[in-house]
Backbone as CSV, one residue per row, in Angstrom:
resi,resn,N_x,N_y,N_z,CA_x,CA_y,CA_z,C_x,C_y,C_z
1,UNK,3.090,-6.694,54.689,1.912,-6.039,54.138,1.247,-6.969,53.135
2,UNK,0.068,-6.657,52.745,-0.770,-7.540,52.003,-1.134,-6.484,50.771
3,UNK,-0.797,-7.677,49.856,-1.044,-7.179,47.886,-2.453,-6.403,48.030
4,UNK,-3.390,-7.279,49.039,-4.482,-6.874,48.915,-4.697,-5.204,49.327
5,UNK,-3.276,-4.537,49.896,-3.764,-3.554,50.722,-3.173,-2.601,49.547
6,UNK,-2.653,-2.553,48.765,-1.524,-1.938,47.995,-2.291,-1.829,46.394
7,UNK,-1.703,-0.648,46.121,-2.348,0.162,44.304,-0.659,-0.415,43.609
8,UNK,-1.228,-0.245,42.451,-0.177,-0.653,41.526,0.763,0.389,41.470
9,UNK,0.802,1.566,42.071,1.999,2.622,41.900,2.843,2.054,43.112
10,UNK,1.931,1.700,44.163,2.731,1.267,45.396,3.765,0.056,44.959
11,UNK,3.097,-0.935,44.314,3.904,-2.109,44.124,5.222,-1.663,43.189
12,UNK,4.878,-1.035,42.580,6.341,-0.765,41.326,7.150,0.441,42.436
13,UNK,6.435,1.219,43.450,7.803,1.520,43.814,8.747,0.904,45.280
14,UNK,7.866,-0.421,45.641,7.855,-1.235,46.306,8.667,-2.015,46.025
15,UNK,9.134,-2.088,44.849,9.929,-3.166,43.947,10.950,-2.535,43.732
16,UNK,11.254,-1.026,43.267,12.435,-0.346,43.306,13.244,-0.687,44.216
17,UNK,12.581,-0.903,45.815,13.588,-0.875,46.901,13.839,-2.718,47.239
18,UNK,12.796,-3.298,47.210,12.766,-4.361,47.570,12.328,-5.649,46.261
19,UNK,13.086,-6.163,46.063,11.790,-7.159,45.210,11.878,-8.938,45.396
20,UNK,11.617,-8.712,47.069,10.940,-9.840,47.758,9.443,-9.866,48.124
21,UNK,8.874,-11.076,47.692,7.560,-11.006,47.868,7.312,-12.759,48.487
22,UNK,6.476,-12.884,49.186,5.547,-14.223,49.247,4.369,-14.541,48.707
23,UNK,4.343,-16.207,48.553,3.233,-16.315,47.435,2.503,-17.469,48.621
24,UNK,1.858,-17.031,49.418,1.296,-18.839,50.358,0.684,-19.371,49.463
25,UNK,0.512,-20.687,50.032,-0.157,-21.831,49.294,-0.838,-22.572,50.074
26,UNK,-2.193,-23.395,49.958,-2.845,-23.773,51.149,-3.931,-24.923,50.466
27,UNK,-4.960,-25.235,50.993,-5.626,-26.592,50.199,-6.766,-26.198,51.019
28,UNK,-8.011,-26.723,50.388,-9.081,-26.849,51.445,-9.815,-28.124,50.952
29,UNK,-9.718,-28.651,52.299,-9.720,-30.255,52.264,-10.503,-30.451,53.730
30,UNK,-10.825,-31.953,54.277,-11.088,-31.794,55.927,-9.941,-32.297,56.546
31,UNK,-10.104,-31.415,57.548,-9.646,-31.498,58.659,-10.255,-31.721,60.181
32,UNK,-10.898,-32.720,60.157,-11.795,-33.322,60.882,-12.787,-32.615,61.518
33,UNK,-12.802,-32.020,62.906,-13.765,-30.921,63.554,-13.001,-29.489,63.072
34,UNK,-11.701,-29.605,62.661,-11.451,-28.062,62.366,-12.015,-27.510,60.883
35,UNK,-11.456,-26.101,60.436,-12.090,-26.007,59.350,-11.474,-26.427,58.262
36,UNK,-12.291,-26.154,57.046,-11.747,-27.210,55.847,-10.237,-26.158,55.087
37,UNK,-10.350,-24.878,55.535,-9.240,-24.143,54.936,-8.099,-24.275,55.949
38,UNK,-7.963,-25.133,56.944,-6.831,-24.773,57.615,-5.715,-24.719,57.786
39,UNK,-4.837,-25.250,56.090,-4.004,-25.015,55.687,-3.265,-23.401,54.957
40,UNK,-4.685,-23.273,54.112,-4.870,-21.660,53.630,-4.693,-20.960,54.827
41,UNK,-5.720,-21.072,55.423,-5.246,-19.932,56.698,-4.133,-19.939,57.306
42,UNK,-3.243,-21.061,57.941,-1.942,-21.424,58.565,-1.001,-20.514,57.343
43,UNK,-0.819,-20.692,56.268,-0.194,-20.583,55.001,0.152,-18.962,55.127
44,UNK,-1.100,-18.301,54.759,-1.299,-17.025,55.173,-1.183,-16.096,56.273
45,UNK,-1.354,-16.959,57.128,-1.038,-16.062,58.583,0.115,-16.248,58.962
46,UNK,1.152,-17.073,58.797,2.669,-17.554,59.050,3.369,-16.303,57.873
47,UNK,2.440,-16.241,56.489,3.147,-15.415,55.857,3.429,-14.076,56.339
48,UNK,1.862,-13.541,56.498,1.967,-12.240,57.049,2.809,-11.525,58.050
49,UNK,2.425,-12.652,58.957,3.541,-12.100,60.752,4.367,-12.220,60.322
50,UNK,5.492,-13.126,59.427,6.852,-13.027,58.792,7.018,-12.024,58.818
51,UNK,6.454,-11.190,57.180,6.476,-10.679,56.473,6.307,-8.900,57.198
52,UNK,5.784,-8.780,57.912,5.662,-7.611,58.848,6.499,-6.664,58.714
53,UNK,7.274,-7.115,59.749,8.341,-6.172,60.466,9.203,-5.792,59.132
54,UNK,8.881,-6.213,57.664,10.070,-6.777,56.874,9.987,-5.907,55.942
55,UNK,8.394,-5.330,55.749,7.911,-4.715,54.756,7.748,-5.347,53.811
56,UNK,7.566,-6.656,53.847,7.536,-7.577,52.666,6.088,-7.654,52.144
57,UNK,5.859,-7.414,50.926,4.285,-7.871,50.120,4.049,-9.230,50.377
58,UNK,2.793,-9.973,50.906,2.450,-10.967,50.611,0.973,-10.868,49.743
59,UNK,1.193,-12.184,48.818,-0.307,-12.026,47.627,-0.849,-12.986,48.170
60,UNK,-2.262,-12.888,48.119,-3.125,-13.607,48.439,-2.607,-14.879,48.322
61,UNK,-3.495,-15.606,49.601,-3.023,-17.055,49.334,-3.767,-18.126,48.226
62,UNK,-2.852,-19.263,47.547,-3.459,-20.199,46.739,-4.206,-20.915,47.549
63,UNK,-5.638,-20.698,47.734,-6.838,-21.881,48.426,-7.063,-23.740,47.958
64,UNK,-6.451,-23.885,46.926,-6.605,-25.116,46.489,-4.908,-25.692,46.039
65,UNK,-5.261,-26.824,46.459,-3.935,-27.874,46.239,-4.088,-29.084,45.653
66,UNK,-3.168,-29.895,46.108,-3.317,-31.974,45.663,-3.997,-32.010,47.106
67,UNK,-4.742,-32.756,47.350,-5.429,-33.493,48.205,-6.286,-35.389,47.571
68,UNK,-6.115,-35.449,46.519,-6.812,-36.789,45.921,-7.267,-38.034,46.897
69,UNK,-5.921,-38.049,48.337,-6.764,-39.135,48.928,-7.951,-38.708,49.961
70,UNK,-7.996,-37.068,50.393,-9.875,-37.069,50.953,-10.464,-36.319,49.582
71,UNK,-10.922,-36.848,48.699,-11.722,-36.369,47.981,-12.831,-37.145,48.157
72,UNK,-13.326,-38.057,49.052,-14.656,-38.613,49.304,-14.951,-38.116,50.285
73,UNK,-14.424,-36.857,50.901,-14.908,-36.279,52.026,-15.606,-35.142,51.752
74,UNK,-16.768,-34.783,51.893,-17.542,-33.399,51.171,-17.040,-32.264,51.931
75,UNK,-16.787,-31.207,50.518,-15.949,-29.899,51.008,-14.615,-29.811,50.736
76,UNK,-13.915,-30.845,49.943,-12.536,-30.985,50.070,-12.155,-30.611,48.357
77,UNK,-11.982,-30.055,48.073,-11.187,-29.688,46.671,-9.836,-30.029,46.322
78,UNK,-9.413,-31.084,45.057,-8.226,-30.916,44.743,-7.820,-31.336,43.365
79,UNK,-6.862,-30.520,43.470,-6.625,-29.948,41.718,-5.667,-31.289,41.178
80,UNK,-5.045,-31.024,39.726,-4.294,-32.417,39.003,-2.970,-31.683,39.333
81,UNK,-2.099,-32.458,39.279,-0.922,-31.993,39.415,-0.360,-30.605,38.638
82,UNK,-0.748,-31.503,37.416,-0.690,-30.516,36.500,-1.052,-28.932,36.353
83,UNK,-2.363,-29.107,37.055,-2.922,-28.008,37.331,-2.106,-26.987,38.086
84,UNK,-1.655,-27.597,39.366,-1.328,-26.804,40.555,-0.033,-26.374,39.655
85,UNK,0.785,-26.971,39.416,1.730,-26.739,38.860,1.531,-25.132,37.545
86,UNK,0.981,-25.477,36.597,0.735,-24.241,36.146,0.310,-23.042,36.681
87,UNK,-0.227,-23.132,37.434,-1.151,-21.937,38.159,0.142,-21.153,38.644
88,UNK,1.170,-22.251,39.661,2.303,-21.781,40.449,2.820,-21.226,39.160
89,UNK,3.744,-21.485,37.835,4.567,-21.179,36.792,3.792,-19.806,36.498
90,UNK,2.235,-19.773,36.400,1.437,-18.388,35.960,1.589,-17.382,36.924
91,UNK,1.702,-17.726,37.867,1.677,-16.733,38.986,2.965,-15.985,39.110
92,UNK,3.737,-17.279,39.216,6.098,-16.657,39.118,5.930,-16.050,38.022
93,UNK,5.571,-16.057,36.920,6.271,-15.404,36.139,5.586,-14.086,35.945
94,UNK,3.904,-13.510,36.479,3.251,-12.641,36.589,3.923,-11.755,37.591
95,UNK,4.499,-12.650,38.709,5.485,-11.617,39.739,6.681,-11.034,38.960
96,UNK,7.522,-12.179,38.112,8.654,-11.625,37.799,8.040,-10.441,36.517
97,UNK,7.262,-10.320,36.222,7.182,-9.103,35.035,6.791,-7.858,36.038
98,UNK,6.414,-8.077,36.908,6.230,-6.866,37.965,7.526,-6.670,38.636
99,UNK,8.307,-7.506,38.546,9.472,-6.569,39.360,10.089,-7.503,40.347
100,UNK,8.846,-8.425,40.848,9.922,-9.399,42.068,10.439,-10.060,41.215
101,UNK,11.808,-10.685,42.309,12.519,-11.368,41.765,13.217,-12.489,43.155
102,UNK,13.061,-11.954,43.428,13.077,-13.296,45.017,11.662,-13.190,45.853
103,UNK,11.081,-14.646,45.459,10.041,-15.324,45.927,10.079,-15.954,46.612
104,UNK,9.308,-15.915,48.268,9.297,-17.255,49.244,7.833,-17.835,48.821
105,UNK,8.079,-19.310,48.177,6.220,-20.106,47.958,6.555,-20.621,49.741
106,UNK,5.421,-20.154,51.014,5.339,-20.734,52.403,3.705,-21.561,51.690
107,UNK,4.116,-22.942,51.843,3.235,-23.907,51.722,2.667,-24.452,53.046
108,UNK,1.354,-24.232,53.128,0.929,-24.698,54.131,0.258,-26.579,53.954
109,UNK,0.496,-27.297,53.106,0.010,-28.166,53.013,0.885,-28.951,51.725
110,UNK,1.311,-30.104,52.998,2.539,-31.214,52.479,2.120,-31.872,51.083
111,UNK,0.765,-32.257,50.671,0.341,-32.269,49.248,0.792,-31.713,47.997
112,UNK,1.345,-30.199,48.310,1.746,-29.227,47.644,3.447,-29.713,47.722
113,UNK,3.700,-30.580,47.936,5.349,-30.829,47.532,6.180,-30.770,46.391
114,UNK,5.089,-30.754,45.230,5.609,-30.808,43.700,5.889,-29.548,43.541
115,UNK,5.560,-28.764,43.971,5.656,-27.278,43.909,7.631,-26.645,44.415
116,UNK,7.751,-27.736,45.112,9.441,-27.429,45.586,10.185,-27.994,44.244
117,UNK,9.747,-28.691,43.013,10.677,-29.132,42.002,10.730,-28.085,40.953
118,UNK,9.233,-27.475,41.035,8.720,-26.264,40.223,9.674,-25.145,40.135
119,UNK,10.143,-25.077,41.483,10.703,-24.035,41.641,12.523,-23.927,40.753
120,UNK,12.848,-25.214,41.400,13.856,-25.455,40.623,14.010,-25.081,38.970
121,UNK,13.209,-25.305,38.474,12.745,-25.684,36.880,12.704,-24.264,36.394
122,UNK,11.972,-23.672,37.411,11.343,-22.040,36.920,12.878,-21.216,37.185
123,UNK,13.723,-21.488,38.329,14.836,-20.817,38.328,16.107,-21.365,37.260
124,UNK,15.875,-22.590,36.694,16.842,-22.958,35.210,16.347,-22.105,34.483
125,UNK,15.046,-21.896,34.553,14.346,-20.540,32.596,14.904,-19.479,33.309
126,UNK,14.664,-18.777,34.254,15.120,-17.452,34.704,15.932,-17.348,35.790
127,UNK,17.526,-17.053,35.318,18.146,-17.154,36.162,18.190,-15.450,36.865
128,UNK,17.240,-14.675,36.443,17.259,-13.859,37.743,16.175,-13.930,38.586
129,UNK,15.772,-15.278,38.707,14.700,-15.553,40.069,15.743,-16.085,41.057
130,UNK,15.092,-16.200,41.713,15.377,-16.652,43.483,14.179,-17.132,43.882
131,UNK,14.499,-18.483,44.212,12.974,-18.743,44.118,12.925,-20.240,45.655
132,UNK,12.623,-19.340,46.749,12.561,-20.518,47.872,11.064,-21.051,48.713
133,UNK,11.249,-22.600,48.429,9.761,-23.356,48.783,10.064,-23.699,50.107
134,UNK,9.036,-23.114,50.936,8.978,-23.108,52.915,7.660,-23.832,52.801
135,UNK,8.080,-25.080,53.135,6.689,-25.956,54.404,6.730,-25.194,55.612
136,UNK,6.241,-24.639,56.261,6.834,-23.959,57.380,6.434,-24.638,58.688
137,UNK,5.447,-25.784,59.026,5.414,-26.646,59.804,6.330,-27.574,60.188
138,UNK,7.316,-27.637,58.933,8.305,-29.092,58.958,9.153,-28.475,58.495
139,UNK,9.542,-27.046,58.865,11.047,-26.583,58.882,11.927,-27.075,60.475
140,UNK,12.917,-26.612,60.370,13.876,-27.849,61.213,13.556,-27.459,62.734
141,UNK,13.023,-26.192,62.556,13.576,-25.290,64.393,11.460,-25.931,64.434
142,UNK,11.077,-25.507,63.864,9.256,-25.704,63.666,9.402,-26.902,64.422
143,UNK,9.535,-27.544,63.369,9.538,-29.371,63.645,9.484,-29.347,64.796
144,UNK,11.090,-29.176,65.564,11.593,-29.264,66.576,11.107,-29.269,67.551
145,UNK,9.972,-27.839,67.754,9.160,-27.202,68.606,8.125,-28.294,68.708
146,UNK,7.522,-28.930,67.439,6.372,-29.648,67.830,6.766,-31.064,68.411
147,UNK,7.906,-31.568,68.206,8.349,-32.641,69.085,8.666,-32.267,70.198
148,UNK,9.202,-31.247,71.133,8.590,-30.673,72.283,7.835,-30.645,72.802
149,UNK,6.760,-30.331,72.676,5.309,-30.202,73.043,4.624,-31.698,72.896
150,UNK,4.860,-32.556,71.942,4.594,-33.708,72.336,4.779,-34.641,70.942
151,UNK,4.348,-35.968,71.084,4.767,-36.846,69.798,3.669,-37.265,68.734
152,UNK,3.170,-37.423,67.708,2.133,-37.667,66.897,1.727,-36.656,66.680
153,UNK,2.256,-35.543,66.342,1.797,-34.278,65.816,1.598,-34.725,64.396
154,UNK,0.495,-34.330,63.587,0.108,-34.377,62.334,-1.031,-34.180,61.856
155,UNK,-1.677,-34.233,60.629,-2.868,-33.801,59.903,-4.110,-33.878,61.185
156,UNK,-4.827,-32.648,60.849,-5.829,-32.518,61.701,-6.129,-33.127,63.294
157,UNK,-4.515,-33.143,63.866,-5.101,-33.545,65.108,-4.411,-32.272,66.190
158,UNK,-3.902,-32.308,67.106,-3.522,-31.346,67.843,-2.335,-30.108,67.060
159,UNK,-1.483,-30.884,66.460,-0.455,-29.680,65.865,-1.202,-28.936,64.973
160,UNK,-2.333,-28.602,64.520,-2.886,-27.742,63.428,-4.175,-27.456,64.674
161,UNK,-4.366,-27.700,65.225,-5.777,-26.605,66.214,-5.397,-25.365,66.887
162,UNK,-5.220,-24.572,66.466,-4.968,-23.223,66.964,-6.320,-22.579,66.877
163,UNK,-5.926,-20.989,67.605,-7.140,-20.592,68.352,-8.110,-20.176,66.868
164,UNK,-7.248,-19.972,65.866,-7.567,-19.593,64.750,-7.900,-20.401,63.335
165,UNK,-7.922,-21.876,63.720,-8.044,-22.697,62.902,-9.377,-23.521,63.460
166,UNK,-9.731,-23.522,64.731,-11.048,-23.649,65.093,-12.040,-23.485,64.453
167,UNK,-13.528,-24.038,64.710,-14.715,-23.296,64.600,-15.283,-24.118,65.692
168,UNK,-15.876,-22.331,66.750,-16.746,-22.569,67.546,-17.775,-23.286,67.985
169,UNK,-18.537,-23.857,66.292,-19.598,-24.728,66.690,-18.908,-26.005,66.398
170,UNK,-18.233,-26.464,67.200,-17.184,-27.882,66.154,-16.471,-28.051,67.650
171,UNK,-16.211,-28.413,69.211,-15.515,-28.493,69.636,-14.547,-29.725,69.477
172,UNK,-13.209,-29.856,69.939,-12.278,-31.222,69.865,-13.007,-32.186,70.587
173,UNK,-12.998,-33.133,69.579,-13.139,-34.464,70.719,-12.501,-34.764,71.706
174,UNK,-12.968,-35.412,72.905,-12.328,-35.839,73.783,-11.066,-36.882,74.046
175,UNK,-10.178,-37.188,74.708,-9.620,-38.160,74.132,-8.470,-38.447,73.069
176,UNK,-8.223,-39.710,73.075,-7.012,-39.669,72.461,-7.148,-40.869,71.317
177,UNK,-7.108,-40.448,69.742,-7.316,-41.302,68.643,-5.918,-42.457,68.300
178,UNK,-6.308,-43.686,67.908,-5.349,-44.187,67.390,-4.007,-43.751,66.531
179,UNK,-3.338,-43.965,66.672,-2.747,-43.695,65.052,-2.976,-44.315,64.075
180,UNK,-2.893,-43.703,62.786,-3.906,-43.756,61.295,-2.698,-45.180,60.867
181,UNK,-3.134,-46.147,60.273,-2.408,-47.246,59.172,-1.828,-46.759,57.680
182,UNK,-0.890,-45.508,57.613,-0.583,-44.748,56.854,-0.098,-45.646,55.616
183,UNK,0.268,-47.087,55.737,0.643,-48.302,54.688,-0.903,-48.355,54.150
184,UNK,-1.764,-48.655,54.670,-3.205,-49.084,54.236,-3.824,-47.573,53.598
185,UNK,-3.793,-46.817,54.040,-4.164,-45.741,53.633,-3.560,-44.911,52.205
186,UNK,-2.685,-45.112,52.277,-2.026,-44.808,50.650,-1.740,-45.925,49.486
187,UNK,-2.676,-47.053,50.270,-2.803,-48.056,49.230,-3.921,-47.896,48.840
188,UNK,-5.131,-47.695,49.082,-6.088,-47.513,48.642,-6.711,-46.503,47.972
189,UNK,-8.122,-46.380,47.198,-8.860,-45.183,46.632,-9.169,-44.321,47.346
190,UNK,-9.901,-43.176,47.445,-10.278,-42.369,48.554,-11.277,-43.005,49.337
191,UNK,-12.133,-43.548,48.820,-13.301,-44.389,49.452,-13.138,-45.357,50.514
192,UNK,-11.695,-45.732,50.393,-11.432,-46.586,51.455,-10.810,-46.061,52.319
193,UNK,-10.051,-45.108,51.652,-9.767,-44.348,52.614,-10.374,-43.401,53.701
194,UNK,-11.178,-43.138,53.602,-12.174,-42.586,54.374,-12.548,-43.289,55.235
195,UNK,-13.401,-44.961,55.193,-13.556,-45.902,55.731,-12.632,-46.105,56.997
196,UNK,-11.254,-46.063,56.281,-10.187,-46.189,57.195,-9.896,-45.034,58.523
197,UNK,-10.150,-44.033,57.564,-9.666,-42.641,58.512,-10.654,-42.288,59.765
198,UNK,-12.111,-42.311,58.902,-13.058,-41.779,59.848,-13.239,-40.137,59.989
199,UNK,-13.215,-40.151,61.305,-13.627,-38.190,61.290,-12.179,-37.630,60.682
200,UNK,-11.500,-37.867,60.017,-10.545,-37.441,59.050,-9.029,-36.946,59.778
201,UNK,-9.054,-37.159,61.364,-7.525,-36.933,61.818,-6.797,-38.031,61.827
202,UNK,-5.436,-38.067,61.623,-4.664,-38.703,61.684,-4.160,-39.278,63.124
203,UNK,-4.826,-39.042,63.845,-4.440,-39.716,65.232,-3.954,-39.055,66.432
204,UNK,-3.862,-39.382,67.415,-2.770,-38.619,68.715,-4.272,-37.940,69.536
205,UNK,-4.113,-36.621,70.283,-4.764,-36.038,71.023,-5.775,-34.869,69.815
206,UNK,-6.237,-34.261,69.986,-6.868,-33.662,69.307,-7.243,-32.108,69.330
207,UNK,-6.362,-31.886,70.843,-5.932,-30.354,71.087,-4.867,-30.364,72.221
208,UNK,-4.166,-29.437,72.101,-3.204,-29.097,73.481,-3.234,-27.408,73.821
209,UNK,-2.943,-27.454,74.867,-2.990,-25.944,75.213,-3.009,-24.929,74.785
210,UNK,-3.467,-23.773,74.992,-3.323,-22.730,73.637,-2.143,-22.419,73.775
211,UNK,-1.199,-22.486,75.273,-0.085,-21.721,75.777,0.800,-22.574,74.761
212,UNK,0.933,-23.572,74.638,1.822,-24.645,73.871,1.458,-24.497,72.417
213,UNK,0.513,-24.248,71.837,0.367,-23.635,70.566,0.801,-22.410,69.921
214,UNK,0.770,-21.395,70.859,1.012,-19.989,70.991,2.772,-20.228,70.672
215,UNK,3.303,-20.834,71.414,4.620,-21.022,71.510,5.213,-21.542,69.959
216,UNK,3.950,-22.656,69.826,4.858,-23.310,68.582,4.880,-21.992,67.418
217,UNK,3.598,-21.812,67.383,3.229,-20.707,66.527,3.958,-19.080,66.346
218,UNK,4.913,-18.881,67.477,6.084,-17.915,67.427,7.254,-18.476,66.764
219,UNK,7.428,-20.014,67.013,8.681,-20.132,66.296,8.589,-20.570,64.905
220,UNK,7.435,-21.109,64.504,6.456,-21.103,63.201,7.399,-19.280,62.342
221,UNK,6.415,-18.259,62.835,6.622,-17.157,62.969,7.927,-16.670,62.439
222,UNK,9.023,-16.881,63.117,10.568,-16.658,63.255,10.985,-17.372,62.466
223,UNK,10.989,-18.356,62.225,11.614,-19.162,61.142,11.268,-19.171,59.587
224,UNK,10.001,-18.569,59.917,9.700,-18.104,57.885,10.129,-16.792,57.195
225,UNK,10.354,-15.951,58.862,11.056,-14.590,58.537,12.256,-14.714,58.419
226,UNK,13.403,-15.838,59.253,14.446,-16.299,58.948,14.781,-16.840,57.210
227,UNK,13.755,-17.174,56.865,14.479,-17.480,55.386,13.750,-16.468,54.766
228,UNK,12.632,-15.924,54.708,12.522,-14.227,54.188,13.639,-13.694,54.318
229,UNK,14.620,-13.624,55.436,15.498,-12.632,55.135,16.772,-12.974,54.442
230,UNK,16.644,-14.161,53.988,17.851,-14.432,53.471,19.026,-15.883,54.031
231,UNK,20.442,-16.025,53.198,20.813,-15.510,51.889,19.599,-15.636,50.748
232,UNK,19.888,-14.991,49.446,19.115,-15.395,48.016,19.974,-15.705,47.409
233,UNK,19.237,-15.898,46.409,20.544,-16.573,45.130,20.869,-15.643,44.052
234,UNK,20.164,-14.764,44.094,20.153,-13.171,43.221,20.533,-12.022,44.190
């Protein structure tokens, strides 16, 4: 269920029985012909279908992340470390005065990695958190699935085009892109980086089947509800 759907009597007695909640996390940045939130959205929609069957609250997702090397790309927002970091500490500890106390952060965007040390840090101050950080693209069974389906899965090229990360007036290019000089590319400013990147994917094909997406996107699915359900550390 979604925070958004729920009154504050619901949540406190929501918390009596349960007090697991998810917090997604997401960036909006480009992603070449797809859209610029398509981490937020991935983030959020992996949470929800989890979260379902589970009765689990999910809160709105965090729309902004680290992104610093496309920030010469217009449309792309990204925060200081620092920043992201507080926002996450403001948010845990706004849950824990409401009642949760085991938190899944499902990060949709690998930028957001500082956020897995956060967690650590926030569960030394309060040891009645429980507090677990899900990439849920590059969990082990996820992964797995997308090396199945094929090889060079990564930023904005076929492993992130789903039917729902599209926009209609934007179709995939044709064809099949280099792979990106990921040494040259994290050596440089954003400016060059851009230069380097181009229409902003990282390389490989630029869509695959919906049937082969659909698929990855169930075990996406299953595996974030797998650590929703446990063990916790509380």
């Amino acid at each position: 269920m979604r925070i958004a759907e729920m009154n504050w009597p619901e949540v406190a007695k929501q918390v009596e029985a349960d007090t697991r909640c998810i917090l997604p996390i997401g960036s909006t940045e480009q992603h070449a012909q797809l859209s610029l939130s398509v981490d937020s959205i991935l983030a959020e929609r992996v949470s929800v279908e989890a979260a379902a069957p589970l009765g689990v609250p999910v809160f709105p997702v965090m729309p902004y992340g680290l992104a610093p090397y496309f920030s010469a790309y217009p449309g792309t927002v990204t925060l200081r470390v620092e920043t992201l970091l507080a926002v996450v500490r403001d948010v845990v500890a706004s849950m824990a005065r409401g009642g949760f106390r085991r938190i899944l952060i499902v990060s949709g965007h690998g930028g957001n990695s500082p956020v897995g040390a956060l967690c650590s840090e926030l569960m030394m101050e309060d040891p009645r958190l429980s507090i677990k950080f899900h990439e849920w693209w590059k969990a082990p069974k996820t992964f797995a699935k997308v090396q199945e389906i094929g090889p060079g899965g990564s930023h904005a090229n076929w492993m992130e085009n789903f039917p729902w990360t599209r926009l209609a007036h934007a179709p995939a290019p044709d064809g099949e892109k280099a792979p990106l000089d990921m040494v040259m590319f994290k050596a440089g400013p954003p400016g060059a980086g851009r230069e380097l990147l181009g229409d902003g994917s990282f390389g490989s094909v630029y869509q695959k089947p919906d049937e082969a997406m659909n698929a990855l996107w169930q075990v996406g699915v299953a595996e974030t509800r797998e650590v929703l359900e446990g063990p916790w550390g509380v």
